[in-house]
Residue frames as qw, qx, qy, qz and C-alpha x, y, z in Angstrom:
[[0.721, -0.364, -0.497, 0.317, 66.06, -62.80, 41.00],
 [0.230, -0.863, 0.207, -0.399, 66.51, -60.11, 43.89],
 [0.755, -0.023, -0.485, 0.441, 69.05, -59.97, 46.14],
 [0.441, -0.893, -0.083, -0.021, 69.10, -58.76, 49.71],
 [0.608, -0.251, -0.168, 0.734, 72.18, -57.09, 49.66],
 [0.070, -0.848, -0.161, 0.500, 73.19, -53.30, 49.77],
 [0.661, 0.740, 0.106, 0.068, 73.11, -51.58, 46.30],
 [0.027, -0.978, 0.186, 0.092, 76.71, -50.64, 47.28],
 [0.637, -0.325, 0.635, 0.294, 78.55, -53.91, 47.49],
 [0.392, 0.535, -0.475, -0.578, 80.01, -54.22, 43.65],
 [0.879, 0.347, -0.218, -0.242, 79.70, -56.64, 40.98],
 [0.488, 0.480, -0.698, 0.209, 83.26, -57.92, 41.74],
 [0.245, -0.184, 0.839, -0.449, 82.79, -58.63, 45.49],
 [0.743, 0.175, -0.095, -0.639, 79.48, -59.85, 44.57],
 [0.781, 0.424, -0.432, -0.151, 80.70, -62.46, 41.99],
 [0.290, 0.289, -0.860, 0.305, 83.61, -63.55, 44.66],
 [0.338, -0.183, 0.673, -0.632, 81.16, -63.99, 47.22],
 [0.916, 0.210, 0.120, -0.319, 79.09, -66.49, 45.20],
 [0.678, 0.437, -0.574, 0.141, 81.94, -68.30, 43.75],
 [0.040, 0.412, -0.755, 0.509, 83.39, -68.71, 47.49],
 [0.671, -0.018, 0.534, -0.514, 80.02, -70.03, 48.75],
 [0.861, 0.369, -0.275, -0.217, 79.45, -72.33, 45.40],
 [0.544, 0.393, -0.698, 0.249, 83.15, -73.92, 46.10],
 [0.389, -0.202, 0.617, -0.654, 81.80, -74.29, 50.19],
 [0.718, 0.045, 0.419, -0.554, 78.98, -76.17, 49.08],
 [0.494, 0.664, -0.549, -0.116, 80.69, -78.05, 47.01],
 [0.180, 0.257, -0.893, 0.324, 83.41, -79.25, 49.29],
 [0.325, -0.020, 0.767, -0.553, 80.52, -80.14, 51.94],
 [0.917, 0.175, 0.112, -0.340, 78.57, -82.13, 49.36],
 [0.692, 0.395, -0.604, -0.022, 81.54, -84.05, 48.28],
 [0.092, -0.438, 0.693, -0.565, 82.14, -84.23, 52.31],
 [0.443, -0.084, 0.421, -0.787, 78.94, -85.58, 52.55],
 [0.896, 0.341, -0.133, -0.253, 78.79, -87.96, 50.38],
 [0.127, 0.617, -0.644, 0.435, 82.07, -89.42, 52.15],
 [0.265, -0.171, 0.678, -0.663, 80.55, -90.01, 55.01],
 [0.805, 0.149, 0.092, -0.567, 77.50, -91.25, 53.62],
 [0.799, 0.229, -0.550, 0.085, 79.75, -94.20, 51.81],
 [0.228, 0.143, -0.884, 0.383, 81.58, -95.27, 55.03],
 [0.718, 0.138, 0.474, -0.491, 77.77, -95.76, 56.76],
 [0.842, 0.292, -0.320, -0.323, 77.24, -97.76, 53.72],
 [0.355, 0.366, -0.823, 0.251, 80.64, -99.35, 54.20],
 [0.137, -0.169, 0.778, -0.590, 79.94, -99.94, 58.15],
 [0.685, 0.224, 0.158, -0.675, 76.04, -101.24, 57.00],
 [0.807, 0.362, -0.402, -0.236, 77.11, -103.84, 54.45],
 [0.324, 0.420, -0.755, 0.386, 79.55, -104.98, 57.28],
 [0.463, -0.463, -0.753, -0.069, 76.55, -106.02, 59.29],
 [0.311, -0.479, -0.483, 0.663, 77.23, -103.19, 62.22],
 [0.119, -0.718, -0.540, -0.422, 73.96, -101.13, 62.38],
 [0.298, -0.284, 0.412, -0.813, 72.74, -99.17, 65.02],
 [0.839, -0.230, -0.014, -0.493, 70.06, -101.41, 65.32],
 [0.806, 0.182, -0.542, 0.154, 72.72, -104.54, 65.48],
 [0.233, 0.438, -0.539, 0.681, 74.49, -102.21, 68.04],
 [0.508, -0.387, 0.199, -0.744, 71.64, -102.51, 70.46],
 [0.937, 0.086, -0.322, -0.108, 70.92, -106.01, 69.87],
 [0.646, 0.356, -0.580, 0.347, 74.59, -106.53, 71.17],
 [0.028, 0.342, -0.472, 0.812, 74.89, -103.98, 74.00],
 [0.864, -0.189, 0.017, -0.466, 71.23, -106.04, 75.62],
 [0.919, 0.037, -0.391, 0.027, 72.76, -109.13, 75.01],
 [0.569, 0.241, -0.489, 0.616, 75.84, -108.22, 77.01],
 [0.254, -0.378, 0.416, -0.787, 73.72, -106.46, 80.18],
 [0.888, -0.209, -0.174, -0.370, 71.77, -109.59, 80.39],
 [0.016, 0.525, -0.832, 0.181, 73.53, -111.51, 82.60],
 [0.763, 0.022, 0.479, -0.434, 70.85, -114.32, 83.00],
 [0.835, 0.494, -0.056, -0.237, 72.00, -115.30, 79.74],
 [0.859, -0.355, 0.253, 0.269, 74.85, -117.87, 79.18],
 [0.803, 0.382, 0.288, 0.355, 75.62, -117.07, 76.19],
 [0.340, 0.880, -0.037, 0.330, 76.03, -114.06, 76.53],
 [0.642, -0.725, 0.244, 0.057, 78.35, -114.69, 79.65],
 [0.871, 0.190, 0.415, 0.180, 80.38, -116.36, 77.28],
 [0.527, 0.510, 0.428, 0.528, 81.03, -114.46, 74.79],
 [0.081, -0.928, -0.339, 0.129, 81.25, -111.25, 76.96],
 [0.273, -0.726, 0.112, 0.621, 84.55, -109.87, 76.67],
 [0.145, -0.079, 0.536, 0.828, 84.70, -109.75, 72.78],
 [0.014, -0.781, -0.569, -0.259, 81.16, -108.43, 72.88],
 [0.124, -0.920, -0.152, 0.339, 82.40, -105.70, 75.20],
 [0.442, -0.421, 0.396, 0.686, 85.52, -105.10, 72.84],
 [0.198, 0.548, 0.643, 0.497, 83.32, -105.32, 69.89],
 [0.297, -0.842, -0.384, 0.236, 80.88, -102.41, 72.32],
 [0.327, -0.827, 0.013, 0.457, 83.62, -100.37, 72.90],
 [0.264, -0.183, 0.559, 0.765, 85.56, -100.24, 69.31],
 [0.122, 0.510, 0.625, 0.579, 82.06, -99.34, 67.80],
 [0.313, -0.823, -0.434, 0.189, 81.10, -97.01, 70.77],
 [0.471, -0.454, 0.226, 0.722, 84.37, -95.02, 69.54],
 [0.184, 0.047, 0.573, 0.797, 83.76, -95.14, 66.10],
 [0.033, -0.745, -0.643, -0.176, 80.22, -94.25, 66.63],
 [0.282, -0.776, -0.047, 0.562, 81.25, -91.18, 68.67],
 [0.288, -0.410, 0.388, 0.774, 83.46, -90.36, 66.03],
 [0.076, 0.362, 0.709, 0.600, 80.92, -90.38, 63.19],
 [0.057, -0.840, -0.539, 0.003, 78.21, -88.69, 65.12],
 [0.101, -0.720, 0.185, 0.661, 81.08, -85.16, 66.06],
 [0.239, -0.065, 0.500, 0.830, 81.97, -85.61, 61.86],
 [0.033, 0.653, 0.628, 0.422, 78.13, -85.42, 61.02],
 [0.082, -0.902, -0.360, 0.223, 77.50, -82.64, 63.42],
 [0.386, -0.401, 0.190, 0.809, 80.30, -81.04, 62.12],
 [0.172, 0.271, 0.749, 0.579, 79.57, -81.59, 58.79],
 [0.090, -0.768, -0.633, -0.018, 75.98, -81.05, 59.47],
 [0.211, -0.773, -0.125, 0.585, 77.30, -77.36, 60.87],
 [0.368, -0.290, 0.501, 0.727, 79.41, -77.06, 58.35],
 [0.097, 0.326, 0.747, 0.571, 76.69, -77.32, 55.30],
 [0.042, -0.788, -0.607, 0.090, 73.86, -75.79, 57.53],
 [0.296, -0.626, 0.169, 0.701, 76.56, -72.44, 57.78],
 [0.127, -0.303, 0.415, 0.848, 77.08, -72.45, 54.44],
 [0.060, 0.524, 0.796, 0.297, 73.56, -72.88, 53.34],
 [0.100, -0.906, -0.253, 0.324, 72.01, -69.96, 55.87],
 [0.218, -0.564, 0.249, 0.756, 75.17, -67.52, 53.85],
 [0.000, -0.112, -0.642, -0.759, 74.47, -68.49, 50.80],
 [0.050, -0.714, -0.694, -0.075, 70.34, -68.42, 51.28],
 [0.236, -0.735, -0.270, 0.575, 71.51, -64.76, 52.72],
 [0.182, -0.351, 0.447, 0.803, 73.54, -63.85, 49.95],
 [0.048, -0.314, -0.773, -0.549, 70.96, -65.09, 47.26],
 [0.476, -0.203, 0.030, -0.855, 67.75, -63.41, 49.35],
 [0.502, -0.169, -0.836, -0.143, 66.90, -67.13, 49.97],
 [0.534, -0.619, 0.086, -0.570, 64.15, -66.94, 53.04],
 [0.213, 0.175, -0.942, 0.191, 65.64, -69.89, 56.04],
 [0.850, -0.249, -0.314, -0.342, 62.70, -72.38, 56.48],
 [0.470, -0.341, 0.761, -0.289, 62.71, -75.12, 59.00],
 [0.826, 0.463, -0.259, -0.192, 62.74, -77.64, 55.82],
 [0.949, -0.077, 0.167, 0.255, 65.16, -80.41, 55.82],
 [0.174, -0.814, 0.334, 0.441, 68.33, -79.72, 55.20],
 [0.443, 0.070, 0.732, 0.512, 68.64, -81.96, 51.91],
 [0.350, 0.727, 0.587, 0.074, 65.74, -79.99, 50.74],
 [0.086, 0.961, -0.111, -0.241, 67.11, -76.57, 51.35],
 [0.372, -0.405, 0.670, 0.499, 70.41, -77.97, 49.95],
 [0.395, 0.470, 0.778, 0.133, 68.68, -79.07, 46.74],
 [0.284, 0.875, 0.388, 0.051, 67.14, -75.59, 46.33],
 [0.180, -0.918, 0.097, 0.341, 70.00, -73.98, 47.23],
 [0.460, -0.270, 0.635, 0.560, 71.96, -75.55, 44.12],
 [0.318, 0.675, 0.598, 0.291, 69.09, -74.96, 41.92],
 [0.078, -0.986, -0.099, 0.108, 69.09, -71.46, 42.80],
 [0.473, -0.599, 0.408, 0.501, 72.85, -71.67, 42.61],
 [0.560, 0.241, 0.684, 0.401, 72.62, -72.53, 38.97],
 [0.095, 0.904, 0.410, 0.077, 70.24, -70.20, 38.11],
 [0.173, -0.929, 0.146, 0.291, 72.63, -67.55, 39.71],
 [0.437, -0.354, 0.535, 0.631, 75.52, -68.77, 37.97],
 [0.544, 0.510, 0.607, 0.275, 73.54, -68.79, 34.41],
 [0.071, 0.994, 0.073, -0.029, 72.49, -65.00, 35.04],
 [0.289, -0.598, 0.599, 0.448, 76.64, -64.36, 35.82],
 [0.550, 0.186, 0.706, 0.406, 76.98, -66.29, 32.42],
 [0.251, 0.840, 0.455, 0.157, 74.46, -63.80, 30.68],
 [0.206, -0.919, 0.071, 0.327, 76.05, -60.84, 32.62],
 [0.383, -0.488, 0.514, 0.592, 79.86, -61.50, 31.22],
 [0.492, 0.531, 0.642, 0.252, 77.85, -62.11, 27.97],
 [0.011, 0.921, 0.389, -0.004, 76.15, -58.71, 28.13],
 [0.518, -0.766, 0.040, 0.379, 79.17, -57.40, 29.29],
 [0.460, -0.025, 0.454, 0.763, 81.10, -57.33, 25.86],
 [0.103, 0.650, 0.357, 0.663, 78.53, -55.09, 24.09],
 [0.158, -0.798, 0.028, -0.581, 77.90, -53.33, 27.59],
 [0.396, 0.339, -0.602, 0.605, 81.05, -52.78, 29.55],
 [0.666, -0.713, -0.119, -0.186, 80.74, -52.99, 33.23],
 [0.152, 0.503, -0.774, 0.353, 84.13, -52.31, 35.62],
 [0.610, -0.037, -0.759, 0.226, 84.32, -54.72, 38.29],
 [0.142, 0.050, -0.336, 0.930, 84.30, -51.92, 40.69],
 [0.402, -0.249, -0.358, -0.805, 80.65, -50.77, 39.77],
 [0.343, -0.112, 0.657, -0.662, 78.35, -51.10, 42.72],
 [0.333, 0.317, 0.883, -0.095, 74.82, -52.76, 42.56],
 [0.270, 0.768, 0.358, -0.458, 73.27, -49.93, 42.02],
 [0.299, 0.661, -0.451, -0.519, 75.02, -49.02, 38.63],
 [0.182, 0.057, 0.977, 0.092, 74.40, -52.88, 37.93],
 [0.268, 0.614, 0.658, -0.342, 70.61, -51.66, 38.36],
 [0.433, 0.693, 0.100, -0.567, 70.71, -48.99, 36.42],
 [0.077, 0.319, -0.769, -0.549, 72.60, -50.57, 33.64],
 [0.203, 0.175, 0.962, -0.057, 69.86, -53.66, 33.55],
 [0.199, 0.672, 0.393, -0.596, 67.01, -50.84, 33.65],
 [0.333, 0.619, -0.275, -0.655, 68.31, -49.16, 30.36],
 [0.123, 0.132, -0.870, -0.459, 69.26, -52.65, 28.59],
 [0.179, 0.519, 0.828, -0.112, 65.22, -54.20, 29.50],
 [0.258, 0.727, 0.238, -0.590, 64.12, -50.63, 28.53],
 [0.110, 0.607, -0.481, -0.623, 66.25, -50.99, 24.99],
 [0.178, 0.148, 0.967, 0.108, 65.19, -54.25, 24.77],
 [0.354, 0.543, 0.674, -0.354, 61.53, -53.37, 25.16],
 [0.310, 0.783, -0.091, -0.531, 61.86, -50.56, 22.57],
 [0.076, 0.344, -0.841, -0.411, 63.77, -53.23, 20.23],
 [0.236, 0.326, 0.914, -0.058, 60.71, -55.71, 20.59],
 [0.378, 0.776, 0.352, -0.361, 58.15, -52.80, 19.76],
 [0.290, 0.529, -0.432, -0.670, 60.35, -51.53, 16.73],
 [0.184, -0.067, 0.970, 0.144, 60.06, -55.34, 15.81],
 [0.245, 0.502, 0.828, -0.033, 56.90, -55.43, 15.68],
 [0.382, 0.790, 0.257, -0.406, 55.99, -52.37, 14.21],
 [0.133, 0.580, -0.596, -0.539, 58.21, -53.37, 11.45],
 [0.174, 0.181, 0.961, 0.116, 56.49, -56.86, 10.86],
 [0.284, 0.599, 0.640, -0.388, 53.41, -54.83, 11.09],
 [0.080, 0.644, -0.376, -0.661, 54.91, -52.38, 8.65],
 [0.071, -0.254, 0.848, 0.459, 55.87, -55.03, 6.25],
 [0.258, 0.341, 0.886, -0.181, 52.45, -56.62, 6.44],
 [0.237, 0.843, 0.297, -0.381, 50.46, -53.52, 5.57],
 [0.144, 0.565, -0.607, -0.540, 53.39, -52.89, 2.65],
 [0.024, -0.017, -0.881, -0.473, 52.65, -56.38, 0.80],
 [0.336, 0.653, 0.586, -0.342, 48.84, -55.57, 1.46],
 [0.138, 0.819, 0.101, -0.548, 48.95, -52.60, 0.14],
 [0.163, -0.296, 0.845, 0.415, 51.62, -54.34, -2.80],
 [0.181, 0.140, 0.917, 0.327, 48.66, -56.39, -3.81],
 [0.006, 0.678, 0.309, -0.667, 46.59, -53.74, -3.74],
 [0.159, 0.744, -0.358, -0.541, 48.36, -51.64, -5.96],
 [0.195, -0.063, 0.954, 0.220, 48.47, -54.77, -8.31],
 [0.207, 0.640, 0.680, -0.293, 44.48, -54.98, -8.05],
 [0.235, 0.881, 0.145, -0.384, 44.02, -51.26, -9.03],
 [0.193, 0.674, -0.167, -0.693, 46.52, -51.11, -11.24],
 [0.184, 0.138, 0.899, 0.373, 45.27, -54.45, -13.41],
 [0.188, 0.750, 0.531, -0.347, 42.04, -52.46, -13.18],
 [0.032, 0.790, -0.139, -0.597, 43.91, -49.33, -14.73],
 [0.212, -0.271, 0.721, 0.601, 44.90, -51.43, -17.34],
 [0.270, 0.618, 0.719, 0.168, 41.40, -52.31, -18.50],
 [0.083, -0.816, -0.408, 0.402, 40.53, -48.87, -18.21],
 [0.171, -0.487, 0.258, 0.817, 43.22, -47.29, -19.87],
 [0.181, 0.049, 0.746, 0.639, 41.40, -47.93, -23.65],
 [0.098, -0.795, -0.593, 0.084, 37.90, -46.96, -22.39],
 [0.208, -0.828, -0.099, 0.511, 39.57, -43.67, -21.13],
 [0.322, -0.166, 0.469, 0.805, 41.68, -43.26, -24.62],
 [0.070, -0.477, -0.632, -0.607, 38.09, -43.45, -26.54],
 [0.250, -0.840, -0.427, 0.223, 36.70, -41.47, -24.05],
 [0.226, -0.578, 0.101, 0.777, 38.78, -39.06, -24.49],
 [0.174, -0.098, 0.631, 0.750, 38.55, -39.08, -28.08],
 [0.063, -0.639, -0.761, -0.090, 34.93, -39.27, -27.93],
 [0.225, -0.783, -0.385, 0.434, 35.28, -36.15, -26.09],
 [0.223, -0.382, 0.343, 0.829, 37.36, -34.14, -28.44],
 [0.103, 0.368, 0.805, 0.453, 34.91, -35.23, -31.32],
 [0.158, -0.791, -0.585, -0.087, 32.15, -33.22, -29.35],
 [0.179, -0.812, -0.273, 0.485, 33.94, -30.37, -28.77],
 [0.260, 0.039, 0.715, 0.648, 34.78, -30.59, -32.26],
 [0.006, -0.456, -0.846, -0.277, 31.23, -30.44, -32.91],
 [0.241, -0.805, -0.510, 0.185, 30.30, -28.14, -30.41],
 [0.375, -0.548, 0.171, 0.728, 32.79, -25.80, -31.30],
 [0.252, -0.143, 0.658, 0.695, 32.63, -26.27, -34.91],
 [0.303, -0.214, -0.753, -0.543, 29.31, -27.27, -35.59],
 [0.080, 0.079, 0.754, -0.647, 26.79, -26.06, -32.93],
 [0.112, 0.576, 0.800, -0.123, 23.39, -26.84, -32.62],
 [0.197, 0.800, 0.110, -0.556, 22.23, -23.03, -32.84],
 [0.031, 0.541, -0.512, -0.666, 24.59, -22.52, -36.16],
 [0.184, 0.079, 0.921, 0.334, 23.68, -25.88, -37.66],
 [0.257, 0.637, 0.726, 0.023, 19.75, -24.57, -37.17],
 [0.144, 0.763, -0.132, -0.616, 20.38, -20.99, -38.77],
 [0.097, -0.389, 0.770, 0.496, 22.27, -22.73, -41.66],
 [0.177, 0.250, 0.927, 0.215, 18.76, -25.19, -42.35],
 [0.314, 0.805, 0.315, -0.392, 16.61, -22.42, -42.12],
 [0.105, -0.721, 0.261, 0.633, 18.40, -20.25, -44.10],
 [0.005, -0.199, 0.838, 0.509, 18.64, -22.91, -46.92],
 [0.088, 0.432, 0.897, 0.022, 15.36, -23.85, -46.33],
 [0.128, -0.343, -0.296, 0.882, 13.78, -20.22, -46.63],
 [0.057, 0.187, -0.769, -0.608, 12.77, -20.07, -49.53],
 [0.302, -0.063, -0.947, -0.090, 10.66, -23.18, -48.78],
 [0.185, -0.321, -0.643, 0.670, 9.26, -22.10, -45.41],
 [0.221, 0.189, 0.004, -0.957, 7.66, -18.94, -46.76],
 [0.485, 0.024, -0.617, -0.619, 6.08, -20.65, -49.63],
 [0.377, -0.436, -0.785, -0.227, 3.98, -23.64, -47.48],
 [0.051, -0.322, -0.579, 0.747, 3.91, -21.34, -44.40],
 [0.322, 0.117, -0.237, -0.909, 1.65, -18.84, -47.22],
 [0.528, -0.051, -0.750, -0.396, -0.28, -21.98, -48.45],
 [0.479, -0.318, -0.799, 0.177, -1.05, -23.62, -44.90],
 [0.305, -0.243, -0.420, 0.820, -1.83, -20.57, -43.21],
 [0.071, -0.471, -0.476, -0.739, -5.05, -18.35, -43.61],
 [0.333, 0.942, 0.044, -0.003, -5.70, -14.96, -43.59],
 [0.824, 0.030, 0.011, 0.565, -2.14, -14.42, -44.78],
 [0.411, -0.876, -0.185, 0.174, -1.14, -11.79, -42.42],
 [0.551, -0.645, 0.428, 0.310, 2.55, -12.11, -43.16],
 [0.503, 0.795, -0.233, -0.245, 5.06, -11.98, -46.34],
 [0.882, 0.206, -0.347, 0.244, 7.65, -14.19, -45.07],
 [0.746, -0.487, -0.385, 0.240, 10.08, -13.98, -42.75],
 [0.024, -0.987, -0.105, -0.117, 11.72, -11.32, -41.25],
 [0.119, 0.861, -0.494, 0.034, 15.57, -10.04, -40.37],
 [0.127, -0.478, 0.869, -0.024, 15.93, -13.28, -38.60],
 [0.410, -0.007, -0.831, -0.376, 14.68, -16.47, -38.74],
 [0.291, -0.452, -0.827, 0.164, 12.08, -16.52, -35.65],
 [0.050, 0.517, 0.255, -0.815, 10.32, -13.34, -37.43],
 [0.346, 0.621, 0.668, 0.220, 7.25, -12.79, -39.53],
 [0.167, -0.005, 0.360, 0.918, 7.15, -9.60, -42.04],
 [0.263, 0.578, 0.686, -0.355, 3.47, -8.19, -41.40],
 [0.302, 0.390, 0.526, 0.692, 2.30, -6.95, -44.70],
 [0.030, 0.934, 0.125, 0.332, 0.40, -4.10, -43.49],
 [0.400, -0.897, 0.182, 0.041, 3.25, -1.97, -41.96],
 [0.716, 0.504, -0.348, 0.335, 6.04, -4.30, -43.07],
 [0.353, -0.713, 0.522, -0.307, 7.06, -4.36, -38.95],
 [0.522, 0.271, -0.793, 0.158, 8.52, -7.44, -37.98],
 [0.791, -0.348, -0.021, -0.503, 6.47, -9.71, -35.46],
 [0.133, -0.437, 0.826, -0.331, 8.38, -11.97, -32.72],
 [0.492, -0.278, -0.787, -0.249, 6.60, -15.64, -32.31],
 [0.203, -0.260, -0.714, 0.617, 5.65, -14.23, -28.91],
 [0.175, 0.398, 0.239, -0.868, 3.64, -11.83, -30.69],
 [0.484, -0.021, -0.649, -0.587, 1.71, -13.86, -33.03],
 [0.796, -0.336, 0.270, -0.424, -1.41, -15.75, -31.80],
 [0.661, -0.287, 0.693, -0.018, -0.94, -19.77, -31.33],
 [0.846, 0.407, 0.343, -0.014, -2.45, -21.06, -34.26],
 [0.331, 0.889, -0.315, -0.027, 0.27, -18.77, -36.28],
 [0.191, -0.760, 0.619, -0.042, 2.75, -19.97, -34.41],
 [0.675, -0.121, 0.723, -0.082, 1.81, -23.63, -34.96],
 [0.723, 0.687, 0.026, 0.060, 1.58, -23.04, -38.82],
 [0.150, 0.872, -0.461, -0.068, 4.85, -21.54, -38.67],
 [0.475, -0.445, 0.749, -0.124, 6.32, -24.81, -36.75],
 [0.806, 0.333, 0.485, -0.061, 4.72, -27.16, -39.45],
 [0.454, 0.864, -0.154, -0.157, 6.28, -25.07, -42.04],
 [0.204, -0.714, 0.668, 0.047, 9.64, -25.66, -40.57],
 [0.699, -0.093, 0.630, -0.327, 8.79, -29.18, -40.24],
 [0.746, 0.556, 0.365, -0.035, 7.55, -29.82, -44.03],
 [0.211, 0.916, -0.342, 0.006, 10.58, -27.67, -45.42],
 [0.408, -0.516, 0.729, -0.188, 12.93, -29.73, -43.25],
 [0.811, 0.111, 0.525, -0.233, 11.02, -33.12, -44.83],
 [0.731, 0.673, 0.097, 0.057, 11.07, -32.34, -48.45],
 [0.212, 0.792, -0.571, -0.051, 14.88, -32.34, -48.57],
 [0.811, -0.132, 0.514, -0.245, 14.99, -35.86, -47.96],
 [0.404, 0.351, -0.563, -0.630, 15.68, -37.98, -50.16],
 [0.337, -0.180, -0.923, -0.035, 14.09, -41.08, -49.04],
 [0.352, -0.098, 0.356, -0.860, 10.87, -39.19, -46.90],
 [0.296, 0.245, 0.843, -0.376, 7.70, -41.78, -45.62],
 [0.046, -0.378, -0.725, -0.574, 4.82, -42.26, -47.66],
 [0.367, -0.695, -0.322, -0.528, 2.55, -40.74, -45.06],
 [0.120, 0.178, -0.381, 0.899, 2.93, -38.36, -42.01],
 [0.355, -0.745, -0.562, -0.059, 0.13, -38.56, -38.80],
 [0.146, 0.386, -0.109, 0.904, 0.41, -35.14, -37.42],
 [0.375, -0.522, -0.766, 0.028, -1.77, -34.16, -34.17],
 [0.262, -0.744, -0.438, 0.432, -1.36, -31.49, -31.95],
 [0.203, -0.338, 0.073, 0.916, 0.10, -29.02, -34.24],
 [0.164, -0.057, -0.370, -0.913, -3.19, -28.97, -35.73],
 [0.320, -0.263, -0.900, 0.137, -5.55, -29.95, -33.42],
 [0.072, 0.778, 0.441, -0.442, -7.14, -26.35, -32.53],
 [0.151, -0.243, 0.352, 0.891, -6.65, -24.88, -35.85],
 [0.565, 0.357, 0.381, -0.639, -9.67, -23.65, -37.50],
 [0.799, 0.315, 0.506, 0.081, -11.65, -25.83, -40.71],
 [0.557, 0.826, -0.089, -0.009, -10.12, -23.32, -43.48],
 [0.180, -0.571, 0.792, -0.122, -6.05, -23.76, -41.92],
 [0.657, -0.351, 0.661, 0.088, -7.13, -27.08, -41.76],
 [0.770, 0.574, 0.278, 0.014, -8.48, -27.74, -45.65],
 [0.485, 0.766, -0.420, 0.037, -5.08, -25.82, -46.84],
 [0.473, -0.592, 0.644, -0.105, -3.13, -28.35, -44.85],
 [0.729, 0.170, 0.649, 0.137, -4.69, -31.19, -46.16],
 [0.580, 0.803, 0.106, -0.083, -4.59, -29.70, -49.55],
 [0.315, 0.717, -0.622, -0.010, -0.70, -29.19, -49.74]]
């Protein structure tokens, strides 16, 4: 609610100047409701305004007997309600001043625009509104123990006090919510971390033999590499290798193998001969050798071996010592 006064009058004059107009309007509804019971009174007693007319006709007719009759305690009747009527119409206008005064101050004091409304209506609003104002004064002396206010303290330092508590307010509603919002996104994230880490639990024995799986091969690869493991079968197998390479191989160019184990010993010259420098067919005898060396240590080896491309462009004498061993 706004109020059309100047930001200078204080909270204290303020506060008396509603309390002084509340206890006004007050007295001139309890005045008014007074007055309203003695009309009742004078109404249940048969003397209307509308009776009053009725009478005051009856007594200017003079064609009428009765009323010739009956005139002087009709005019005494006339003239003790023509008194008391006077008097009731100066207490309502008083009244009537009286309540309309303190309605236009208070409507001033509250910002209240003055209509040309009834005057029960603007009375009506002007106790609603009076309520209202007295609640907010309720709130204020509330407000007023956690934030002090002198009496003294103008409007304006009323304003600015209001300004910072709605601004502390607002910033208390937004911490509010971004702490609900907080909390939300924490028991997400809670069941989350639940989720992933009933996952982690499956996982964790997969990843133990995985590891271990993994040490095994670099066990292996460390210990036992592929390159070493084939130097080590030649080498035992050497022996072997020479002998069907001689036997499956023709013209026998070569004595056997040479410093290492993917070199041929050329009998004329006794140079050593790289498999890049032998022709194909050599090279594909040599590879069968391995092969058949590599078999016959078995101990459980197939009853028959189909062989194809490593003899598949070898000539008919290479091929008769093949079949033959």
């Amino acid at each position: 609610m706004r109020l059309k006064q100047p930001t200078s009058l204080t909270v204290g004059e303020l506060i008396r100047r509603i309390d002084e107009t509340e206890r006004e309007v007050v007295s001139s509804d309890q005045a008014l409701s007074r007055l309203r019971e003695e009309l009742s009174a004078l109404e249940a007693n048969g003397i209307t305004s509308h009776r009053y007319k009725e009478l005051r006709a009856k007594v200017l007719n003079k064609d009428d007997p009765a009323g010739i009759s009956e005139k002087e305690q009709v005019e005494t009747v006339i003239a003790a309600l023509s008194i008391e009527r006077q008097r009731a119409e100066e207490s309502v206008d008083l009244l009537g001043k009286s309540i309309r005064d303190s309605i236009s101050a208070t409507e001033n004091i509250l910002g209240l625009a003055t209509t040309d409304e009834p005057l029960e209506t603007r009375f009506f609003t002007l106790s609603e509104r009076l309520a209202a104002v007295g609640g907010i004064l309720q709130r204020i002396q509330t407000s007023s123990i956690r934030f002090p206010l002198a009496l003294n303290a103008s409007i304006s330092d009323l304003l600015l006090v209001i300004a910072s508590i709605r601004k502390l307010a607002g910033d208390f509603q937004q911490t509010i919510k971004n702490e609900r919002q907080t909390a939300l996104n924490f028991s997400e994230t809670t069941k989350r971390k639940d989720q992933i880490q009933k996952q982690l639990d499956g996982l964790l024995p997969r990843i133990e033999r995985f590891n271990q799986a993994r040490d095994v091969f670099a066990k292996i690869r460390n210990e036992y590499s592929l390159a070493g493991a084939m130097d080590e079968a030649l080498k035992q197998n050497r022996t072997a290798i020479e002998s069907i390479f001689s036997r499956i191989h023709s013209p026998a160019e070569f004595s056997g193998l040479g410093t290492t184990m993917t070199t041929l010993v050329r009998k004329s010259g006794g140079a050593n001969a790289t498999l890049q420098q032998i022709s194909t067919g050599q090279r594909a005898a040599f590879a069968l050798s391995l092969f058949l060396a590599q078999n016959a240590q078995l101990k459980s080896a197939p009853p028959l071996i189909l062989i194809d491309d490593p003899i598949a462009h070898i000539d008919d004498l290479n091929s008769l010592s093949f079949l033959d061993y």
